[in-house]
N, C-alpha and C positions, 0 to 999 in steps of 0.2 A: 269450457273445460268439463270432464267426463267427470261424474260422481264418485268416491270412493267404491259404490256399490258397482256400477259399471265397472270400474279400473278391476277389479277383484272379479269380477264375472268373466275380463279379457286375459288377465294374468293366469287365472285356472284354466281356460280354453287352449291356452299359447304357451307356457311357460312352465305349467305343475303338470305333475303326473295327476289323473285322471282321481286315485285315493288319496290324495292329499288335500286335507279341508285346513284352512285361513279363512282367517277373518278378514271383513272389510278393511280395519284397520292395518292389518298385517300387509293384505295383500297391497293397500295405498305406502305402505313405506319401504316395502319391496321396487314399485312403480319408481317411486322416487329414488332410490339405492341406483335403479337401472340409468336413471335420465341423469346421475349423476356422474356417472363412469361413462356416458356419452358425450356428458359436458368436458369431461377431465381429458378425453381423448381431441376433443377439437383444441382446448385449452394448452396442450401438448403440439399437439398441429402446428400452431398458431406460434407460438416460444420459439421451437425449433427455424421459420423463419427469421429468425432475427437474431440466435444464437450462432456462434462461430466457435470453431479449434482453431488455436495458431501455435505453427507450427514455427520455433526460431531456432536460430544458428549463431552462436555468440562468436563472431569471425575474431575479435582480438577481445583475450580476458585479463581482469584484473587479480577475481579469486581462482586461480586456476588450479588449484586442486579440491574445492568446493563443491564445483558442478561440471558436467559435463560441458560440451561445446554445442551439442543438441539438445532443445527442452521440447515438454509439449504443455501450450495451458491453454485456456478457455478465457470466452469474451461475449460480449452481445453489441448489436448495434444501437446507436441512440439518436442519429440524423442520419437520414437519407441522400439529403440534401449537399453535404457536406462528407457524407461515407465515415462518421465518427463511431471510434470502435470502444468501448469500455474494456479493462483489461487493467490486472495487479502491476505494478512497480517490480516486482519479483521478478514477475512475469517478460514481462518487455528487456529484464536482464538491469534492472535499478541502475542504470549507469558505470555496472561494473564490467559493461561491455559492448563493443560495435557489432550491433546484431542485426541480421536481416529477417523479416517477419513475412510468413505463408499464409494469409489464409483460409481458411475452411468453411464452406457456408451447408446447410441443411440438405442442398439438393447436390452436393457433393462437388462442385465447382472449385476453381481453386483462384487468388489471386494475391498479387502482393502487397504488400503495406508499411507505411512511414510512420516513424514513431510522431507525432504528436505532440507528447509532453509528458512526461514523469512528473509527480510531485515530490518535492522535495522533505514534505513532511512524512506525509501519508501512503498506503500501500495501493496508488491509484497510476494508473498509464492510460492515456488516451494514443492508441491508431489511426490512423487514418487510410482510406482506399478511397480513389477513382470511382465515382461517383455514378458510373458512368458503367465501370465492369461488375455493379452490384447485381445479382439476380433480379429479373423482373417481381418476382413474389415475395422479394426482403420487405422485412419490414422494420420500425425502431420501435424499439421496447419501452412502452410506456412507465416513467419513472413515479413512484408513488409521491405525496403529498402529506401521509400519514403515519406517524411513527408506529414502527411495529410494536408487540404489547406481546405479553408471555401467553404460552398456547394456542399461541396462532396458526395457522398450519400451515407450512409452503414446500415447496418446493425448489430443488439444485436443476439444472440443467448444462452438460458440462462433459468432459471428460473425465470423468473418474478414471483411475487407472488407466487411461488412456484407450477409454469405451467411448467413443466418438459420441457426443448429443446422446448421453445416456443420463436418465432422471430419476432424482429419488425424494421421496415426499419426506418430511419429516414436521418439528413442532419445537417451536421457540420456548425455551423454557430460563434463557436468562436476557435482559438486554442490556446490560450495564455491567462488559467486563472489560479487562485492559488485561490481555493474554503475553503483554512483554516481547513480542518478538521484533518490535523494532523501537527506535532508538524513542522516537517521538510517540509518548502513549496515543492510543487511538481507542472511543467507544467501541466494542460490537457487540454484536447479540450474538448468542449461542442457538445453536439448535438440534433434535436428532436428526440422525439420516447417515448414512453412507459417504464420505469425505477421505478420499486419499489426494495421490499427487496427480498431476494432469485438472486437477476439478479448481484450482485456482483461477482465478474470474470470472469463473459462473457467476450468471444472473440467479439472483434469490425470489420467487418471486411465491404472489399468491394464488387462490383459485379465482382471485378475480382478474389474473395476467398481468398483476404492476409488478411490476421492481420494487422490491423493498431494501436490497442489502446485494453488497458485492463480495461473492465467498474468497476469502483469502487464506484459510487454514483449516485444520482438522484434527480429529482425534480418532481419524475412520469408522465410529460409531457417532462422532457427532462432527459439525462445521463451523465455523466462525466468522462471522461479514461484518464490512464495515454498514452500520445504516445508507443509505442510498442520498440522503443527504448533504453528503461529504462529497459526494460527487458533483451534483445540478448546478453550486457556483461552476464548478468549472467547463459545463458542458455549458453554461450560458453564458462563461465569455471567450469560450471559440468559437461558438456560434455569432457574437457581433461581434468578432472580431478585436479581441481583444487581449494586451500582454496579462497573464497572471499574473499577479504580484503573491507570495507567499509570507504571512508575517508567523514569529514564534514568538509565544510569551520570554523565556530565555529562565523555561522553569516545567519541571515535569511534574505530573500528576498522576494519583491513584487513588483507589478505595479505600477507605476503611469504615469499620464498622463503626455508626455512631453511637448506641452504648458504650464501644470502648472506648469511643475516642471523650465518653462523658467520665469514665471510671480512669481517667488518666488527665483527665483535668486540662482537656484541649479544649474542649465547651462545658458550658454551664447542663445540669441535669435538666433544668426546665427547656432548654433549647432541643435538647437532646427526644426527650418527649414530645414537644409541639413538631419539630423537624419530622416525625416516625408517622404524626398523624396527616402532614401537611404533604408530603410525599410517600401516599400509600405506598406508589409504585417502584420505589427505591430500595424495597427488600434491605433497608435499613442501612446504603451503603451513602457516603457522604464524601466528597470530593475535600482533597488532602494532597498539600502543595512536600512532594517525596524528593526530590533534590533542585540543587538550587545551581545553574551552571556558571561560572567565571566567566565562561568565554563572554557572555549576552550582557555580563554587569557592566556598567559602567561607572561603578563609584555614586551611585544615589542611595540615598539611604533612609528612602521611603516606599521602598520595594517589598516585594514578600519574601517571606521564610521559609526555610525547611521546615514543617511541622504544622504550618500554618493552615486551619480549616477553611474553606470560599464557602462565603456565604452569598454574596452579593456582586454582581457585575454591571457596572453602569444603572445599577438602584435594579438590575432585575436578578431573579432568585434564580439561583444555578439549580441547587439539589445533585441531583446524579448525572444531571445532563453536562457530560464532559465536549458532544459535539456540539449543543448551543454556544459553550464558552470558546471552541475553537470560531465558531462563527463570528462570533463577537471581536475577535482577534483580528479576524479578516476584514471586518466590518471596520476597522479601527484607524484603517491608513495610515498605520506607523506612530499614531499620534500616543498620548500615553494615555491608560484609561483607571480612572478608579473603580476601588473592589472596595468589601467589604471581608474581612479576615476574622477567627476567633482566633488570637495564639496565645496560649497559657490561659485559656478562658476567658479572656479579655477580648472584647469585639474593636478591632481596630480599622482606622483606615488606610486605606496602603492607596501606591501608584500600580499598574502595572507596563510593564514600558515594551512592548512587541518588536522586534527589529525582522528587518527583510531580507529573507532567504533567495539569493538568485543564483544559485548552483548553477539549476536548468541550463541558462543562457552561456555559460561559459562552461563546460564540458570539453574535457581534454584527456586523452589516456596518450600515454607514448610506449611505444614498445620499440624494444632496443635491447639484444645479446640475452633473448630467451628470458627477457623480463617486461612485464608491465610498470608502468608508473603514473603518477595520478596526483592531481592538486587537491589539496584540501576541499571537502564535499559535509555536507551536512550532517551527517554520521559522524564525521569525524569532530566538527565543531562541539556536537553535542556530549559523543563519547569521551574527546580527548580534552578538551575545553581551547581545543584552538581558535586563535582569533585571527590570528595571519593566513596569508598564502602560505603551504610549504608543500615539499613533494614526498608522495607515499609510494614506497614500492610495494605492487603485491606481488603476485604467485610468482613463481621463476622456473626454469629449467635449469637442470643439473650440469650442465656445464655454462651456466651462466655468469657475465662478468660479476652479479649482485646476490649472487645464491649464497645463502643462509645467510642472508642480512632482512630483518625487516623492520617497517617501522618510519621513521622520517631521518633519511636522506640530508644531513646538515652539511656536508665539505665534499667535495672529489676533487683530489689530489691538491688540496687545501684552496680551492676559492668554494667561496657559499652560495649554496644550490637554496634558491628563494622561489624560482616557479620554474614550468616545464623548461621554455622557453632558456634559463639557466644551463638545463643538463645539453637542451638540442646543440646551444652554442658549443658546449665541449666535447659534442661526440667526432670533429674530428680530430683533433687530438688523441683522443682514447683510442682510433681507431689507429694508430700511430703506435702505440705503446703496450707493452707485454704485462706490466706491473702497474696495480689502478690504488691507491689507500682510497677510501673511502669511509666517512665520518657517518653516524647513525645514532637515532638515539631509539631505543627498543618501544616497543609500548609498554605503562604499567611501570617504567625506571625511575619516575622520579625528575624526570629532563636527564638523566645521566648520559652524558656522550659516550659513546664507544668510537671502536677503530678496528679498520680489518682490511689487509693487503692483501688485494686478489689478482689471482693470473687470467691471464686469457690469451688467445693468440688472436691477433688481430685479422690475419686472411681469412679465418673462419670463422667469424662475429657475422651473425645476422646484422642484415642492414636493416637501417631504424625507419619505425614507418610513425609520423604523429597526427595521429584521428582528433580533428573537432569540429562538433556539432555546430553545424551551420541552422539554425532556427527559420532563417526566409524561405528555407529549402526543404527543412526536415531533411535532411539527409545530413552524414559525416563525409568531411571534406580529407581526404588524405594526404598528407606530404613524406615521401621519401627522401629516406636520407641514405643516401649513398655511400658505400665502403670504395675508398679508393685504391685499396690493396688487393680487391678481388678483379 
């Protein structure tokens, strides 16, 4: 390697104006500034083959006045072998629609792709493509091992506003926040940089090329990902082939402050001090059991509370880390696990009891007379605290038999609608009939029933089409249902 003194000798011959005097030193951290933006340019290179736009078409919706019927978001590869795409739940249309995915590789090629898998918890979609139609120069983006840590520097790579594989560096400055936007709180880290719409599943990564975090939101000046962690279980049991199983505690979680939670007499003051020295890196923030759901209890009453501080999980120390403790869940296979709790300052021992989430596998939208309809989904469990099958209309069109009714579906024309399969039996009857009552009970009522007799003309009712997901196939299976008055 060339001397400082050399490096400064080449740098003035090649790069200064002839009156411009540097020092050795100067001119060596110049040298380096330059081999640095040479580094960051292959590092770019390199990202870009393995990054993807996909482009999808939500052919039947359930929010249909939410989002459009065309989205655009962003993904990265992580097997070659397999053609496994990373990509948000948002993204792939969260089950709240039969969508076809496009997509997009670096060298501008284009091909199509099968959903894979949603999580049922978390804001995570795996793709899949033909292993086979990947570009020869793709490559899988190497997934980090190392938790990200505040001011670290990385990198989006993505569609921002729908800037095809358009990059923007920025610098972690929080990693333990729960931003609320979905039902099931999720760890991520915060960081700056440029984040609109389209830049949703970008890979997060570093100047060393890992993956550290999958971006799922923003504030357009800053972005939010999940750790990359959340993801590796499940990229490594598709790869051996494997069902996912998804367990929930059947209890939500968030921050708070552990001073407050000492001046409010959730924990002991000495705990509160040893906790602030023992987790420097928690910026003081302490995992606090925020509501407690029906749907998930089953009548034990050695479970956790609302208010309830985690201290302890299977004898090991949480702190801030909300994705260890979803791990530990997973890790758990259904069985019940104990914790360690402070409530009302008292350290107690609790159970916690995980029950399994398998939406995925049974996925069913029915659409019928300018309406969607939908079985009970994980969302719904969490938000509504349902425990049963029952059926949810969403969006509608204006001349539809179910327009301005929302919410769960309880009677048509007085028998009880309990799952799809319910409504498909009576649509041809309905398609027979001018005058439909229909039983509902709103969300946010209290269980309150309601009642609403609607018209419709039966020659002109959309014929009902009922989409489910066939898992062996990755694709949706259609059955039409036929108007026999048209």
């Amino acid at each position: 390697m060339k001397s400082p003194c050399n490096v400064a000798s080449f740098l003035l011959c090649t790069a200064l104006p002839s009156c411009f005097f540097v020092t050795p030193a100067q001119a060596f951290s110049i040298f380096l500034n330059k081999t640095k933006e040479i580094n960051q340019r292959d590092l770019l290179n390199m990202i870009r083959k393995g990054a993807v736009t996909i482009h999808v078409c939500g052919q039947v919706r359930v929010d249909r006045g939410d989002w459009g019927k065309t989205w655009l978001g962003s993904g990265f590869i992580v097997d070659l072998k397999k053609g496994l795409i990373v990509t948000n739940a948002h993204v792939a249309g969260e089950m709240k629609a039969v969508c076809t995915y496009e997509i997009k590789y670096g060298n501008g090629t284009k091909t199509d792709a099968k959903l894979e898998y949603i999580d049922p918890c978390y804001d995570i979609a795996i793709l899949s493509v033909d292993p086979k139609v990947l570009p020869q120069d793709s490559i899988a983006l190497e997934l980090s091992e190392k938790d990200v840590s505040v001011n670290t520097d990385v990198f989006a790579m993505g569609s921002t506003w729908g800037n095809e594989f358009s990059t923007y560096p920025g610098t972690v400055f929080d990693t333990n926040s729960i931003l609320g936007m979905r039902p099931f709180p999720e760890q991520s880290f915060q960081f700056s940089g440029l984040t609109t719409g389209g830049a949703s599943g970008s890979p997060v990564f570093t100047s060393e090329g890992k993956v550290v975090g999958l971006l799922y939101g923003g504030k357009f000046v800053s972005g939010a990902a999940l750790p990359i962690k959340y993801v590796q279980p499940i990229i490594k049991s598709l790869q051996n082939g494997e069902r996912i199983k998804r367990y929930f505690c059947g209890f939500t979680m968030d921050y708070i402050d552990i001073q407050d939670a000492a001046k409010t007499d959730l924990v002991p003051k000495d705990f509160a001090e040893n906790y602030s020295k023992k987790f420097k890196e928690a910026n003081n923030k302490v995992l606090y059991v925020s509501k407690t759901l029906a749907a998930f209890k089953e009548g034990e009453t050695d479970g956790v509370e609302a208010g309830d501080v985690l201290v302890k999980v299977n004898d090991v120390d949480i702190g801030d880390q909300l994705q260890k403790f979803d791990d530990l869940m997973q890790k758990s296979g259904g069985e019940k696990v104990k914790a360690k709790v402070y409530r009302n300052g008292s350290l107690v021992d609790v159970f916690i009891y995980p029950k399994l989430l398998e939406d995925f596998y049974n996925m069913k939208i029915l659409s019928f007379s300018g309406a969607a309809l939908f079985e009970t989904n994980s969302d719904i469990r969490v938000e509504k605290g349902e425990k049963k099958t029952a059926v949810y209309i969403g969006g509608t069109d204006s001349d539809s038999l179910f327009k301005d009714i929302s919410g769960k579906i309880s009677m048509i024309d007085g028998k009880k609608i309990s799952t799809l399969e319910d409504v498909v039996a009576l649509i041809p009857d309905l398609l027979k009939k001018e005058f439909i009552k229909i039983s509902y009970i709103v969300p946010g009522s209290d269980g309150q029933e309601m009642a609403k007799i609607t018209r419709h003309i039966p020659k002109f009712c959309q014929e009902g089409e009922k989409w489910e997901y066939e898992n062996e196939k990755k694709d949706w299976k259609k059955e039409k249902i036929v108007n026999p008055a048209q």
